[in-house]
C-alpha positions in Angstrom: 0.0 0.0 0.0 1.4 3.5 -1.3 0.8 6.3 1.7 1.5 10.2 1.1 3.0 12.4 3.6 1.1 15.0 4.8 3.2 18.0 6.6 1.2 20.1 9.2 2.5 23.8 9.0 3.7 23.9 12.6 6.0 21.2 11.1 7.0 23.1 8.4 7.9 26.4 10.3 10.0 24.2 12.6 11.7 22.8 10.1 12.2 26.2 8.9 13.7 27.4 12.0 16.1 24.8 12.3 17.3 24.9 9.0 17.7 29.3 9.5 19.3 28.0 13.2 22.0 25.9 11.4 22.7 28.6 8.6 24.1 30.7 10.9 26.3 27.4 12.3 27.8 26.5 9.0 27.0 26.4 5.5 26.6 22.9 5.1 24.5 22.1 8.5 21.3 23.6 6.5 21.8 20.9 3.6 23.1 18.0 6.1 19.6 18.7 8.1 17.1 18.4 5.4 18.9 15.5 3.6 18.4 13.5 7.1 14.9 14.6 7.1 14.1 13.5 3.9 15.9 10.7 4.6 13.5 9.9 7.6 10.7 10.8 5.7 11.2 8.5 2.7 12.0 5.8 5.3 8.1 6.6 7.0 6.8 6.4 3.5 8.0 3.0 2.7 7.3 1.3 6.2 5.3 3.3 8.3 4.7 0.5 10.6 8.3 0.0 11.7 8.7 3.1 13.9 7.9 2.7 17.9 4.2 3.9 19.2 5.4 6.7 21.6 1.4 8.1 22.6 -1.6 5.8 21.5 -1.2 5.9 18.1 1.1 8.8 17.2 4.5 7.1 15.9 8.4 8.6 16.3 11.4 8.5 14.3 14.7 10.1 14.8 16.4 11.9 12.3 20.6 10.8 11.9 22.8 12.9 13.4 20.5 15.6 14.4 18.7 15.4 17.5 15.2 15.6 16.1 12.0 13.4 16.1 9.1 13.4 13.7 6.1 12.4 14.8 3.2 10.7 12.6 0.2 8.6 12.8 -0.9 6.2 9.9 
């Protein structure tokens, strides 16, 4: 079964604010960020399942190297 992410706006301004937060780290934090997100994100698309149940039925994954969780439900 094919799903399709749908990303809440909240998420998006916090993804937003990260990505300005690293900017101002480095130059290539900003691009390192996204790519893990997208990385986790592709990885909830093909087996949403997989991830741990953290509160009833809202799911978790953690992105690499960054210390940051998405949280989804099916």
């Amino acid at each position: 079964m094919a799903y399709n992410l749908i990303i809440k706006t909240l998420a998006e301004q916090d993804i937003t604010q990260a990505v300005e937060w690293y900017a101002q780290q480095s130059e290539q934090l900003p691009e390192q960020l996204i790519a893990a997100i997208d990385y986790s994100l592709e990885s909830i698309k093909k087996n949403p399942q997989h991830y741990q149940r953290r509160y009833g039925e809202v799911r978790i994954v953690f992105t690499q190297r960054f210390s940051y969780g998405i949280y989804y439900t099916i």
